[in-house]
N, C-alpha and C positions, 0 to 999 in steps of 0.2 A: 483606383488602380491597384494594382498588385504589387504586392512589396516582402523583401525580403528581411526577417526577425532572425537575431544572433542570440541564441541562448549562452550569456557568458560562464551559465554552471556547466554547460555539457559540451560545451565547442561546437553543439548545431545549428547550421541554417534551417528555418524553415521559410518555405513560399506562403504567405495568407493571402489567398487566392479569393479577393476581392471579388473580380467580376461573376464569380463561380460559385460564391459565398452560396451558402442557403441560410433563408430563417431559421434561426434555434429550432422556432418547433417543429420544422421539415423534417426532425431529428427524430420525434415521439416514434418512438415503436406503436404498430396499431393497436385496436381494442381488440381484445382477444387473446393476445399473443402471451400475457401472464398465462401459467398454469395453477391451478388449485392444487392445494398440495395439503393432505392427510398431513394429523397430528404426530403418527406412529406410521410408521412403515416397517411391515415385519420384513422386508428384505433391506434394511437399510443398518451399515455396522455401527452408525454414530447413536441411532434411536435410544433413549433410557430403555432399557430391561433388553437391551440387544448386546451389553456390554462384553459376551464372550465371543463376539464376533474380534474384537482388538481390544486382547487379555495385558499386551505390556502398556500399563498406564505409567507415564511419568510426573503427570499432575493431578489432582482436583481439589475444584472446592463444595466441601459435602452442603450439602442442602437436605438434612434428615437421613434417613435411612439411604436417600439418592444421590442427585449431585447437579452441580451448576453449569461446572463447565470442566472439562477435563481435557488431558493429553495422553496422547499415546503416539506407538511409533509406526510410523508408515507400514504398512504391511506390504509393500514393494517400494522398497525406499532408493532412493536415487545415491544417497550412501549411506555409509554403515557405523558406526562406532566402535565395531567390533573387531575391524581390521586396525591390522597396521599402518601407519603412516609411512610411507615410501615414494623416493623419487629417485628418478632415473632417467637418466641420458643417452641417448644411442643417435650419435650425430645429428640430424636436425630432428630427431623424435626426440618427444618430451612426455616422461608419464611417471604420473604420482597416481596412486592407488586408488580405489573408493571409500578412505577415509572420511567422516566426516558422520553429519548428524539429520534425521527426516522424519520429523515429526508434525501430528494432524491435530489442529488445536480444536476442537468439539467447540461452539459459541453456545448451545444450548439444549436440553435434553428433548424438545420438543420439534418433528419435523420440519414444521411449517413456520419456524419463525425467525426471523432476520432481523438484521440490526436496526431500520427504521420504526420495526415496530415494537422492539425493546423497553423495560423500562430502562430509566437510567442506571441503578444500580446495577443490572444484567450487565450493559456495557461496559462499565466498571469494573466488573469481574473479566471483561475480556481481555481487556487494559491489563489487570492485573495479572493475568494470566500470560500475557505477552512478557512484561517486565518479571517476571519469577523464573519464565524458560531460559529469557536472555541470561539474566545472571546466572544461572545454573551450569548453562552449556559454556559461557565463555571462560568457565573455571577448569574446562578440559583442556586439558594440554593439547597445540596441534593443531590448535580451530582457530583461524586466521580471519573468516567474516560472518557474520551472523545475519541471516536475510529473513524476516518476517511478512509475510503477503497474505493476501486473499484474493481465488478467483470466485467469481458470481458468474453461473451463468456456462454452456457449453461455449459459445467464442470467447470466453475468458480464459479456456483452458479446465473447468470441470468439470470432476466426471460423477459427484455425486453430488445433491441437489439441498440435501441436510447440509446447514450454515459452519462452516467450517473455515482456518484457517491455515495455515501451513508453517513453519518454520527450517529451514535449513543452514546448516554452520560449513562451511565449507574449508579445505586444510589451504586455502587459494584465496587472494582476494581477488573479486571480479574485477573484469576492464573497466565495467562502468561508475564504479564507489571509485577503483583507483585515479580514473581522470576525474571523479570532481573534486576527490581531496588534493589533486596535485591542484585545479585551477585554482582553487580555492586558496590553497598555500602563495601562488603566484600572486593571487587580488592582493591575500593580505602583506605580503612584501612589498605590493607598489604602493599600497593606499593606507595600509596600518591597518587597517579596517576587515572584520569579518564581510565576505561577499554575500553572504546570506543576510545577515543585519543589513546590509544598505539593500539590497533588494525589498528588504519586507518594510524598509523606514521610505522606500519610493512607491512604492503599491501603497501604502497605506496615506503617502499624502498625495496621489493622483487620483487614488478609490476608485478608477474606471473599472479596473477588473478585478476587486473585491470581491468576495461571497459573500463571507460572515467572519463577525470579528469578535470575540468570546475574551474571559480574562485573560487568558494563557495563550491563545491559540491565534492562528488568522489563517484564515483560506482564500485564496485567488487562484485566479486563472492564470497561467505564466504569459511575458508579455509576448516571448516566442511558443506557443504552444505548438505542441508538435500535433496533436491531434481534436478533434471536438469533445470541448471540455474539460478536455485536463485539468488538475486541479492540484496545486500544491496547499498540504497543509505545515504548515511554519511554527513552531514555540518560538513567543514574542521573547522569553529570556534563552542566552545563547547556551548553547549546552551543546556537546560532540558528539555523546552517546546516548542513545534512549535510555536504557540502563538507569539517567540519571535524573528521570523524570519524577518528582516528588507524587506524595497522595492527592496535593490540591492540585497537582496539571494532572493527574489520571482523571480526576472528577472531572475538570472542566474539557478533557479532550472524549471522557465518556461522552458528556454530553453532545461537543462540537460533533465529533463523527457520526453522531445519530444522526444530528440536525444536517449538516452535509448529505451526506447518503440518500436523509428523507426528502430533502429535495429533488436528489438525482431522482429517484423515485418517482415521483411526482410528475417531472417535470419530461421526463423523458419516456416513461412506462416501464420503469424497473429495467434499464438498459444490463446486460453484460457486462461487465468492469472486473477491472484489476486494483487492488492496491498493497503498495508496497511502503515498508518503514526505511526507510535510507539512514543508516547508522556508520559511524567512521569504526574502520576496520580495531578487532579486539587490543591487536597489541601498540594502538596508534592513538591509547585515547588522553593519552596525556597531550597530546597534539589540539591547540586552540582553536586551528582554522575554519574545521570544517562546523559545521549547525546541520546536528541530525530534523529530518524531515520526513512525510508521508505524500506518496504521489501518488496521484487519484486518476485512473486511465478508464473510463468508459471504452466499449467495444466497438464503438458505435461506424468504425469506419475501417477500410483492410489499406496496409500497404501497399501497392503499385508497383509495378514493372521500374516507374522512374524512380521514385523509394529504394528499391533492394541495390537497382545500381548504381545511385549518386549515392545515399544518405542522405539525401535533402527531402523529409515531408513534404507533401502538399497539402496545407490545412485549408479545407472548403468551409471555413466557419470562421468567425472574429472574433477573438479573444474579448472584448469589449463587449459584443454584443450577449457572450454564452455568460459572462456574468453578471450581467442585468439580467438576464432571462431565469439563471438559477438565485439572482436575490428574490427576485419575485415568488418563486414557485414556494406553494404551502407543503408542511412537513404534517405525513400521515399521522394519526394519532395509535396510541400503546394499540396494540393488539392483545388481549388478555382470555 
């Protein structure tokens, strides 16, 4: 039967739509549908030796005369750092500037390679490269949330195919960081307890919907997943801000997000996806409650007529089932 999942970090129902369910593998993209993809691309900004294509760099780490992995800033940025910070009210209009920060994290100087076929210390550098922007930008005046992602993939939202990330700081916290640090505030007032630690202390002694469970890290599938395969990745020690993540959790989450990822790969045919680092907003991090995390959205399925006008998902897949299905699945080996 069909039954309805209360995600108590986000306030949402979803339907797991039992009778409708498909087998994980129903899921596999066909054979064919990867594309090959050249080492260099002289039409591509991110390529080594394409670097004047996006001259404002705000990171790298050199690799020789080259580099590993760099930053720079959007070249149509969704905001700016350059503006003022301004807010304004005009009866029920509300409007603050385009304030704020849009920056393209480079993963690596070579076209065609992505994070499952990484080595690990590549990953590590991306890691690194996350946690150096963060601190950097959250020491701007003004910058209220710091949001770190990556789309894979044209239904994920990109438009270039060179392994990249994104970062944006914006002068606004989102709706969505603000309702899970406020639930999360509520859990830990009724129960003492961070909501995120007892979530990962119950996945971890049910282990139905586990992935993978590293020193640092643990990946599952949430019990309400709103979509096929979602994936929450969790640091076992509590911590607010990414920010705060030490050298031995970048190594071990180098490694986890390889190993995740290369399953989805695997297991799916290099699906489309999204992932996003969920961190508690800059000026809130003395604040205990919330446990920064990474949410892992495969593309693999569109929102609905019913979707847009309840809020309520319909997941055609089992939380249970999508992770047995990605414990199973073999992680590609280095591409070199």
């Amino acid at each position: 039967m069909s039954e309805l999942r209360y995600n108590m970090i986000s306030r949402d129902w979803v339907i797991i739509a039992r009778e409708r369910a498909k087998r994980p593998s129903d899921f596999k993209k066909a054979k064919g549908v990867a594309v090959e993809l050249p080492a260099y691309e002289a039409a591509c900004p991110f390529c080594a030796g394409n670097e004047g294509d996006c001259k404002d760099e705000t990171f790298r780490v050199k690799d020789g005369s080259s580099w590993k992995v760099r930053a720079v800033y959007n070249k149509f940025p969704a905001l700016s750092p350059a503006l003022e910070r301004t807010r304004t009210l005009d009866g029920p209009h509300h409007f603050i500037n385009g304030f704020g920060v849009h920056e393209v994290l480079v993963e690596h100087p070579r076209h065609n390679m992505t994070i499952p076929f990484m080595k690990d210390e590549e990953v590590f550098d991306i890691i690194r490269m996350y946690k150096d922007r963060y601190e950097a930008i959250q020491r701007m005046g003004g910058i209220e949330s710091i949001i770190i992602f990556k789309n894979h993939g044209a239904q994920a939202g990109s438009s270039q195919a060179h392994a990249h990330s994104q970062l944006v700081a914006t002068p606004i916290v989102p709706p969505a960081i603000r309702t899970r640090v406020e639930q999360a505030t509520r859990y830990s007032d009724i129960t003492g307890e961070c909501m995120f630690c007892g979530i990962l202390k119950q996945e971890l002694s049910e282990k139905a919907r586990l992935v993978l469970e590293t020193d640092s890290f643990v990946t599952f599938v949430p019990y309400a997943a709103a979509m096929p395969f979602m994936m929450w990745i969790v640091p076992r020690r509590h911590t607010t801000s990414f920010d705060e993540i030490n050298e031995a959790e970048i190594a071990d989450l180098s490694r986890h997000l390889k190993t995740v990822l290369g399953k989805l790969y695997s297991a799916l045919g290099n699906p489309d996806f999204n992932y996003t680092i969920r961190s508690i907003p800059v000026k809130e991090k003395g604040d205990q409650h919330f446990h920064w995390h990474i949410n892992v959205i495969p593309r693999i399925s569109q929102p609905a007529g019913f979707e847009l006008g309840s809020g309520i998902f319909i997941n055609s897949s089992v939380p249970e089932d999508c992770a047995e299905f990605l414990r199973k699945a073999k992680v590609p080996a280095v591409n070199q």
